[in-house]
N, C-alpha and C positions, 0 to 999 in steps of 0.2 A: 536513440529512440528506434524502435523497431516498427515499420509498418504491417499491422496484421491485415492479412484477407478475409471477406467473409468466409464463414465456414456454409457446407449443403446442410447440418442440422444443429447445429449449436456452435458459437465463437462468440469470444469475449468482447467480442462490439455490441453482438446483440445484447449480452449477460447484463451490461452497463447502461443499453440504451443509447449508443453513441452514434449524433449525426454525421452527416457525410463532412461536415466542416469540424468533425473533433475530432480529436487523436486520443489513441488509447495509451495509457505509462505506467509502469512498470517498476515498482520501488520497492525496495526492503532495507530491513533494519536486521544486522547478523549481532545477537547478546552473545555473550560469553557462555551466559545459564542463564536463567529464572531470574535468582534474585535479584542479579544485577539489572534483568529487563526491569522488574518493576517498580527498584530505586529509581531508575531516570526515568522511565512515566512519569512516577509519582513527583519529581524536581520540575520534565517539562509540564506537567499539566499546570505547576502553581507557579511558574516564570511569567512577572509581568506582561511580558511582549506575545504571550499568549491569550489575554485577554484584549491584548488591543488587537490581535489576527480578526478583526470581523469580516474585509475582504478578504473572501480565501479563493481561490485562484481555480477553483475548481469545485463542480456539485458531490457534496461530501452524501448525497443520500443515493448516488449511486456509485459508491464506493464501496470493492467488496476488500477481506482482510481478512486474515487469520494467522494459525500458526503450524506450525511445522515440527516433526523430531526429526533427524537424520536418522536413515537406514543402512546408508553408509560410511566410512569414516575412513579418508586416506591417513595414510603415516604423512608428517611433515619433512 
């Protein structure tokens, strides 16, 4: 976990709304490509233990997400 500081005009505590008793986190998910991201969406969204998730551990309506291309690409 990383502790961010406020920022002087914009930081992701404030983006999120986050009080002084919450921490901000930091998660991603690395696909291979596309397709393969949207196969396992589409398996976890219809995995029973999905619809029982009704406690979720966190306010998903201040939760931001997106996606990403690489710009760069090292040799392995």
């Amino acid at each position: 976990m990383i502790c961010l500081p406020e920022g002087q005009v914009a930081d992701v505590r404030r983006a999120v709304q986050a009080r002084q008793d919450e921490s901000v986190v930091f998660s991603w998910v690395e696909w291979p490509d596309k397709v393969i991201r949207d196969a396992g969406m589409a398996k976890l969204m219809q995995a029973p233990r999905m619809e029982a998730a009704v406690d979720c551990p966190f306010d998903g309506k201040r939760t931001i997400f997106g996606g990403f291309k690489s710009v760069v690409s090292l040799p392995d």
